[in-house]
N, C-alpha and C positions, 0 to 999 in steps of 0.2 A: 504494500500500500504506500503509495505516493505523501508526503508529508502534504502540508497547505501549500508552504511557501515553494515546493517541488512544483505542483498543480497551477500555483500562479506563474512560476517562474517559465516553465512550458506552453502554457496558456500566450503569455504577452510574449514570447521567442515565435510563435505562427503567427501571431498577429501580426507583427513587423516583418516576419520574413515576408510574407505573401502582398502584405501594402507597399514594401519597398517597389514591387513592380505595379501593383495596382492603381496606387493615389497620385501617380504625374502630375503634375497643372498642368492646364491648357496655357494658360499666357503667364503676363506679370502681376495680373490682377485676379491669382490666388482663387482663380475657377479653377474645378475640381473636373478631370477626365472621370472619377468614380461613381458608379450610377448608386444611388441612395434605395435602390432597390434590392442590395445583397440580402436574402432571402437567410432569417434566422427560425427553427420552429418552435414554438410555446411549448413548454413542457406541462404543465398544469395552469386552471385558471380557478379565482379562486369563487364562493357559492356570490352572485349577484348581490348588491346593494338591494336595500327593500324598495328604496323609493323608485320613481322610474323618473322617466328623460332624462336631463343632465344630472346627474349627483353624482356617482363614485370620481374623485378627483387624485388624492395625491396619497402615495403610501411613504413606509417606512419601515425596515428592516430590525428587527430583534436577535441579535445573535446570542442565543442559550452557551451562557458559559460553560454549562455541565455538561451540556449534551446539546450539541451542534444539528441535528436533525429533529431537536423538536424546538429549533428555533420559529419567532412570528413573523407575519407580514401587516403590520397596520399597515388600514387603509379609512381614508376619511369618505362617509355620506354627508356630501355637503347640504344634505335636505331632512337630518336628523341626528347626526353623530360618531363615532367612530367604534370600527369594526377592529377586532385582531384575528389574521386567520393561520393556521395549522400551514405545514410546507404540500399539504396535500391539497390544499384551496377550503379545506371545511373550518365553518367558524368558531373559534374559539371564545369570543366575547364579544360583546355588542354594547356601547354606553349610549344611551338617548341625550345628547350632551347639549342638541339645540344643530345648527347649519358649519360646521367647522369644515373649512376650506385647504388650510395644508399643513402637514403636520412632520414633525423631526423628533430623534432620542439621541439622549445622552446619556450611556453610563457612566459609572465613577462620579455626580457631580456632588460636591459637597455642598452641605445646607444646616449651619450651625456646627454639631455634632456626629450630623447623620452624612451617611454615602449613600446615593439612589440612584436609581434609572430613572433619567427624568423624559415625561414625553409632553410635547407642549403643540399647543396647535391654537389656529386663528379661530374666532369665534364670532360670526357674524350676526347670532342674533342679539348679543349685548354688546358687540365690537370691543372684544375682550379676546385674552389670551388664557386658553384652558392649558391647565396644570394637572397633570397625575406623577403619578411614581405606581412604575412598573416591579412587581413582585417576582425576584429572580428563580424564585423554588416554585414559584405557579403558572408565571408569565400573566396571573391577572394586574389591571390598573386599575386604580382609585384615585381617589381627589387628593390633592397636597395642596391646592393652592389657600395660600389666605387673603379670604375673600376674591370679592370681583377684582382680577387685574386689569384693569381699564386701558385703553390703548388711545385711547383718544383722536383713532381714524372712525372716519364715517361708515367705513368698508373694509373690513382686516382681514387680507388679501393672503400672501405669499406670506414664507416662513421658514426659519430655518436655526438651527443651534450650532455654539460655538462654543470649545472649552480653552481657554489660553494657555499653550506649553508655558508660557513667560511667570502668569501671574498663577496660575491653579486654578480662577474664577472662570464661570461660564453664564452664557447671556444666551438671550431669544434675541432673535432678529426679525423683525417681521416688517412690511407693509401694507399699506392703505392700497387702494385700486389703482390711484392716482400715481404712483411711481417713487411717495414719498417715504423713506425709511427711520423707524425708531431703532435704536439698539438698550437693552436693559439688561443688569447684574441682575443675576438670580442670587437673590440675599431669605436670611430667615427669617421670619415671620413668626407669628404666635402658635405656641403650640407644637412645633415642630414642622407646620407650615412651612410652603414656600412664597417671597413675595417678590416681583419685581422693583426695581430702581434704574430710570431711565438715564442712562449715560452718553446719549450719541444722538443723534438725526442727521440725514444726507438724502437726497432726491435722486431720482435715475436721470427724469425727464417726463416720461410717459408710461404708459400701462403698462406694472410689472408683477411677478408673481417668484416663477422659481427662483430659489436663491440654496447656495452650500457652501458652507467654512471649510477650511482644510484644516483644521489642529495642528496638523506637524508644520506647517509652512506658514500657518496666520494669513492665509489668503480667505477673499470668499470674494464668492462667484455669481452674479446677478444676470437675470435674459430681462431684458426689457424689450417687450414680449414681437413688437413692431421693429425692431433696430438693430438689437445687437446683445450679444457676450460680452459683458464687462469684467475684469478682476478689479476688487478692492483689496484694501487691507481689512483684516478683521477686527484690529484689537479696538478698542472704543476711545482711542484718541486719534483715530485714525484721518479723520475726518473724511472730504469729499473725493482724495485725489481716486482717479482711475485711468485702466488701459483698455481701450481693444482689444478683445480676443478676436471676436468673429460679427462682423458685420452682415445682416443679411444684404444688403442691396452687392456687399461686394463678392459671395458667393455662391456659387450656383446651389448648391447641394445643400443652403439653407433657401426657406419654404416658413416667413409667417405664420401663425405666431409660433415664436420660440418659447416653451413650456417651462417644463420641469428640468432641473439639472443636476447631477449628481456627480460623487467622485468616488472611481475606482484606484483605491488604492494598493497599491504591489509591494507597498512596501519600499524604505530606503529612498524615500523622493519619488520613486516612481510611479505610475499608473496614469489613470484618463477623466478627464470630464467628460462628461453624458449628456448631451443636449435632447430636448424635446423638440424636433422641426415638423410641428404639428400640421402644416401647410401642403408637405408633400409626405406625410405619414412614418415618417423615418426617423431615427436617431443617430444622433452625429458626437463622433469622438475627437476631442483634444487632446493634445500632450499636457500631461499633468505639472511638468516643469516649462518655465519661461524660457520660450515665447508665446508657448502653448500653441505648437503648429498643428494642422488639422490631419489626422490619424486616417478617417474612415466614415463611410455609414452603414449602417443596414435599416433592414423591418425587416417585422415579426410576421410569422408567415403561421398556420395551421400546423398543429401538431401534426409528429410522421401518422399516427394512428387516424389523423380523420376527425378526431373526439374535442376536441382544444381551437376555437377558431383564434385566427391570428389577431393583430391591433390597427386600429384606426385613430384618428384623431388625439391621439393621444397631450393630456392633462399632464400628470405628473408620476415622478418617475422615481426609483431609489436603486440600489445596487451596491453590492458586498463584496471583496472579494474572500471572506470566508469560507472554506467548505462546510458545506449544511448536506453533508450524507454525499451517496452514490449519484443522487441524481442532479447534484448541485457542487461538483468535488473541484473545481477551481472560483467557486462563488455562482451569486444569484443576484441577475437584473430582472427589475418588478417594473410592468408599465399599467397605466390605467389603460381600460379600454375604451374610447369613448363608442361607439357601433359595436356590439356583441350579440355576433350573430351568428348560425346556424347550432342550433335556430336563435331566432329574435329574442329576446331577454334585454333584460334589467343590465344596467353598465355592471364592469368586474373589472380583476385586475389581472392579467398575464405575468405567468412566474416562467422564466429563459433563465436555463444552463451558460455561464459564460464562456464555459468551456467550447459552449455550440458557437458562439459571437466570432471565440477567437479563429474557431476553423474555417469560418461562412468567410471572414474576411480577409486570411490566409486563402484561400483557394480563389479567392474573388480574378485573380489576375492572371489564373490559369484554364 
């Protein structure tokens, strides 16, 4: 049996070997010869959101420190509350929480005394930030927070957590519809509570939503959803500066709106951002270190069996590169689905083998 870091190390050596001839540009202006159609198959999906039309939107990935294959996948119904499900797609818990939009975990975060898995997510029907601590020996969540943590957007949008190598503390990041960003210290509260304290505000521009820290690097990573990949700094004095990653007007293989973003990390600096290019239904990788050059893309295609339909429009997105078992042994990429079909049903989420990404995109140029 292959270690993890064996699995990743193999994993990200076909991905590179096979993009080395696959991903040419076509000119100076960083269009892409790679067709964003490299065909990955869903390995499981997991049981429908209850509500119908738009709702299942952004998940988030639980890795069982004790045992790796009964790790969770949150996933938020933004039309009643948040779901956790089993690696097998069946649900494990359901909170009736109100409209929550997008949601992130942190282990290890300290709060007073205590060490927790903290999961946090946007709250739209008090435009608040919901607070649980996830139970390592059950995988259920409960309430931590103290009281309403008020966010003070009209519309609390996108979201994401960050723990700082530098200082030990860790904060929610979230935004309003509008593009406008809060950053807050998750500090202790009464009771063993957690509460927030607002440290930071920065704007993108316009309508934005996904957003991911890196912990080991203090980067974090914003789609503002019409425009572009931005890198920030994460820490909360950071303030407004940023870079270009990835402009949609200036490359082909991105496709409005740009969604959910995530980071696969390999370890040792290395690994990929994960873009949502919900416009032409694909997902587009980065190099995880500056300059953060453009990797690849694929979509999610229909399990080999038939049973599993592929993704469309895809909302938001997470991904590991932990092994979670056999059928997950270089990590697991999780998409929403927005169209879930054959047959027609309620939105879900699509669970992809990385190990299938790395091959799809290694053989892409053969």
């Amino acid at each position: 049996m292959f270690s993890k870091q064996t699995m990743i190390d193999l994993a990200t050596a076909a991905l590179l070997a096979g993009l080395a001839s696959a991903c040419m540009p076509e000119d100076e202006h960083n269009h892409f010869a790679v067709d964003p159609g490299v065909g990955v198959p869903a390995v499981v999906e997991t049981a429908p959101v209850e509500a119908g039309d738009d709702a299942a939107d952004d998940p988030a990935i639980w890795v069982n420190p004790a045992d790796a294959s009964a790790s969770l996948v949150l996933g938020t119904n933004k039309k009643g509350g948040l779901y956790s499900y089993r690696l097998d797609g069946s649900v494990h818990q359901f909170l009736p929480l109100g409209r929550l939009n997008n949601v992130d975990l942190r282990p290890g975060v300290t709060v007073g005394d205590a060490i927790i898995t903290l999961v946090a997510a946007t709250n739209r029907t008090d435009q608040s930030i919901t607070l649980l601590s996830l139970d390592p020996a059950t995988g259920m969540m409960a309430d931590a927070a103290d009281g309403v943590q008020a966010t003070g957007f009209a519309d609390p949008y996108g979201l994401c957590l960050y723990t700082s190598r530098t200082s030990g503390k860790s904060y929610v990041i979230a935004n309003d519809k509008d593009g406008s960003y809060k950053q807050w210290e998750v500090t202790a509260g009464s009771a063993g509570k957690v509460k927030l304290q607002e440290v930071r505000t920065f704007a993108v521009g316009s309508t934005a939503e996904g957003c991911v820290a890196d912990d080991e690097t203090g980067m974090l990573y914003v789609n503002e959803e019409d425009v572009a990949l931005y890198a920030y700094k994460a820490e909360p004095d950071a303030g407004n500066e940023r870079s270009v990653i990835a402009a949609v007007a200036g490359m082909a293989v991105l496709k409005d709106d740009l969604e959910g973003v995530a980071l696969y990390d390999a370890g040792n600096g290395e690994g990929y951002i994960v873009v949502s290019s919900q416009g032409n239904n694909s997902y587009a990788l980065f190099d995880r270190k500056a300059p953060h050059a453009y990797v690849g893309s694929f979509h999610v295609t229909a399990s080999a069996d038939g049973k599993v339909d592929g993704t469309s429009e895809t909302d938001g997105l997470e991904v590991t590169s932990a092994a979670l078992g056999d059928a997950f042994p270089a990590g697991l990429f999780v998409a929403q689905d927005g169209l879930n079909t054959d047959p027609d049903a309620r939105q879900n989420f699509k669970l992809v083998s990385w190990a299938g990404i790395a091959a799809a995109l290694a053989n892409a140029g053969q």
